[in-house]
Backbone bond lengths (Angstrom), bond angles and torsions (degrees), N, CA, C in turn:
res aa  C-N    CA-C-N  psi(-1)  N-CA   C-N-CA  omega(-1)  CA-C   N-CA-C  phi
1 X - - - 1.453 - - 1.521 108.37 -
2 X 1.149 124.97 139.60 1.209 145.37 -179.19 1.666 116.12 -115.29
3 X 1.517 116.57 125.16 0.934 119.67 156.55 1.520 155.25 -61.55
4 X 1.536 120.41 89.57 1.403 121.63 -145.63 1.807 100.79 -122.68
5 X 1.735 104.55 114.06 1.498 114.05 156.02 2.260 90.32 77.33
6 X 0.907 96.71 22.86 1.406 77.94 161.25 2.097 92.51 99.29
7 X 1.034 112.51 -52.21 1.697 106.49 -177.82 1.512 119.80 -92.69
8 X 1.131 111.73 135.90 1.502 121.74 179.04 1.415 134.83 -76.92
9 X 1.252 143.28 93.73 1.302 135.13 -168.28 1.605 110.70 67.13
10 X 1.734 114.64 -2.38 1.793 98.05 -170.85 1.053 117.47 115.74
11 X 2.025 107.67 -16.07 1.907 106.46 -179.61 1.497 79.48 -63.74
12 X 1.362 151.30 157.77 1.378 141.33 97.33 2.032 77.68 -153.73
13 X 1.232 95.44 -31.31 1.943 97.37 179.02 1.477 90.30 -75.43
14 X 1.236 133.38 -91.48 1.082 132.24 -155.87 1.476 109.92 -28.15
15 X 1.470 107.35 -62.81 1.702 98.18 179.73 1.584 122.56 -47.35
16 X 1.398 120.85 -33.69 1.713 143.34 176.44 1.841 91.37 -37.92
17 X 1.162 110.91 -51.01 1.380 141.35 -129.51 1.715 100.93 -89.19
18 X 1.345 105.46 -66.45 1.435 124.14 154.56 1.430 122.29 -55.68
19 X 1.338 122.29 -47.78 1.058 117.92 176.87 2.478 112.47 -57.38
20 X 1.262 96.88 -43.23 1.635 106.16 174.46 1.132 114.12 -60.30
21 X 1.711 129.61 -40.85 1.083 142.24 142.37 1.837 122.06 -3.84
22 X 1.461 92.80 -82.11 0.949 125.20 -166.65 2.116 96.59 -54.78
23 X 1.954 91.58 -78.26 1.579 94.38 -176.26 1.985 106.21 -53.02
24 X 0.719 134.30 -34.74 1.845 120.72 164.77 1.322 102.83 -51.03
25 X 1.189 131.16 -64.81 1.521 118.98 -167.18 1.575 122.81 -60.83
26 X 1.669 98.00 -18.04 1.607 88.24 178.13 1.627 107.79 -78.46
27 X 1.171 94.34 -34.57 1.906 99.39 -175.09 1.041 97.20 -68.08
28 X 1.190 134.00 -55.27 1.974 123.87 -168.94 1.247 94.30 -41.30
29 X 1.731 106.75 -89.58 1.113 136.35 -124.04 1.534 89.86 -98.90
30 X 1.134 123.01 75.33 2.038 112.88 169.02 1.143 97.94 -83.42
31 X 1.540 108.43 149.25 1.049 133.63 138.37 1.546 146.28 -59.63
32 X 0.643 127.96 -164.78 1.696 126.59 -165.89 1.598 96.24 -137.95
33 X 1.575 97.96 96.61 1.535 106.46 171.49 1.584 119.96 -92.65
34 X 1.455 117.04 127.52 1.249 102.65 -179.21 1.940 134.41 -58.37
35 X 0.659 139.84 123.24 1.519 153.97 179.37 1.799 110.76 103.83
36 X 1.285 104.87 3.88 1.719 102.90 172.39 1.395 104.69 -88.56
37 X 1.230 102.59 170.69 1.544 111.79 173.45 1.218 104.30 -92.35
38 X 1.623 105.62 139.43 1.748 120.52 154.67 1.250 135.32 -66.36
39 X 1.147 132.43 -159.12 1.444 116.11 -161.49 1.861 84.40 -123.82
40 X 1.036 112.61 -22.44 1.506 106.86 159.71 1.590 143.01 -87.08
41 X 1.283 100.70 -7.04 1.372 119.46 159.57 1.378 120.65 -27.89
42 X 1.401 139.41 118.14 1.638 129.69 174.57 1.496 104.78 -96.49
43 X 1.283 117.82 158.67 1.676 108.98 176.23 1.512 118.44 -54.75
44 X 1.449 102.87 -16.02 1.394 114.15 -173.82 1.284 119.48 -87.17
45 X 1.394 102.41 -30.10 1.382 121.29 167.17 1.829 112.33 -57.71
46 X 1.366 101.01 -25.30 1.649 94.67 -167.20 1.444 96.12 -119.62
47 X 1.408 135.04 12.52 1.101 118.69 155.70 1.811 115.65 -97.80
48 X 1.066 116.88 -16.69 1.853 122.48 172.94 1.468 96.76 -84.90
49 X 1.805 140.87 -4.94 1.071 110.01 173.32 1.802 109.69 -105.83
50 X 1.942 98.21 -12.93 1.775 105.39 153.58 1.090 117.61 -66.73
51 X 1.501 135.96 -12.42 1.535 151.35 -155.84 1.942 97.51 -104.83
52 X 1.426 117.02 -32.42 1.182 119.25 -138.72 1.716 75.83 -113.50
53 X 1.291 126.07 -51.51 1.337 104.19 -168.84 1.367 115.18 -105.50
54 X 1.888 119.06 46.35 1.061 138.58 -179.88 1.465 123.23 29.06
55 X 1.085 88.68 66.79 2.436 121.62 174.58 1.722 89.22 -97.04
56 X 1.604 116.62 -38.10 1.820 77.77 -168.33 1.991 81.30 -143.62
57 X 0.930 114.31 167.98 1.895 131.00 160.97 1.149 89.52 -49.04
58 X 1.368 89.57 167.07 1.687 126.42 151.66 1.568 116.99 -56.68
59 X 1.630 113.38 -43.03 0.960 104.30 175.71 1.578 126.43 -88.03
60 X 0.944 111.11 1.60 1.753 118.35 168.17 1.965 110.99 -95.04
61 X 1.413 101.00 -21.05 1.244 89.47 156.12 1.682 136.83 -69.12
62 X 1.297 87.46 -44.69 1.852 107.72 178.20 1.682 96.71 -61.86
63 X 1.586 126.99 -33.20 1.282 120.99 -136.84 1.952 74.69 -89.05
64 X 1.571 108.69 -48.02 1.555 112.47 -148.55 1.687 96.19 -73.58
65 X 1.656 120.41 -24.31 1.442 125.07 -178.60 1.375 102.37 -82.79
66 X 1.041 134.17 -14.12 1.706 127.64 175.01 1.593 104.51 -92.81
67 X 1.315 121.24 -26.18 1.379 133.25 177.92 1.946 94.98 -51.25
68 X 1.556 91.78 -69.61 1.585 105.98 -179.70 1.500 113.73 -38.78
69 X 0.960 119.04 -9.76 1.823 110.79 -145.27 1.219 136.73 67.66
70 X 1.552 91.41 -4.34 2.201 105.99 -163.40 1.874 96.37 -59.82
71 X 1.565 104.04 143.20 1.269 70.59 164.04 1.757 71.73 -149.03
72 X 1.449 90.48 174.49 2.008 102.54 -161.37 1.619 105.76 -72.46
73 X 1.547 109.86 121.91 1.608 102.31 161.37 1.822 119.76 -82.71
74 X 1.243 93.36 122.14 1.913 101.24 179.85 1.416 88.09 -116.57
């Protein structure tokens, strides 16, 4: 193999190649990072777990769940 214009044997495609690879699969295919939100998450869902690991009162919960419209099924 001979070195021609800066690329070697053709890696400079291959990497092009891998590299598109790579950025498609992150966008398809994400993963599930811990502390982001999922795609199933409800707003309600993420205000009892700001509620749960004490981000806001009691009363900013009631205040931000009445904001929502949520209101409790019993």
């Amino acid at each position: 193999m001979h070195f021609h214009d800066g690329h070697f044997g053709g890696m400079h495609l291959i990497w092009w190649i891998i590299w598109v690879i790579f950025i498609v699969w992150v966008f398809v295919f994400p993963y599930k990072i811990s502390g982001k939100r999922s795609k199933s998450e409800t707003p309600l869902d993420i205000l009892k777990k700001r509620y749960a690991n004490g981000d806001i009162t009691k009363e900013e919960y009631e205040e931000k769940k009445n904001t929502l419209g949520i209101t409790d099924k019993k």
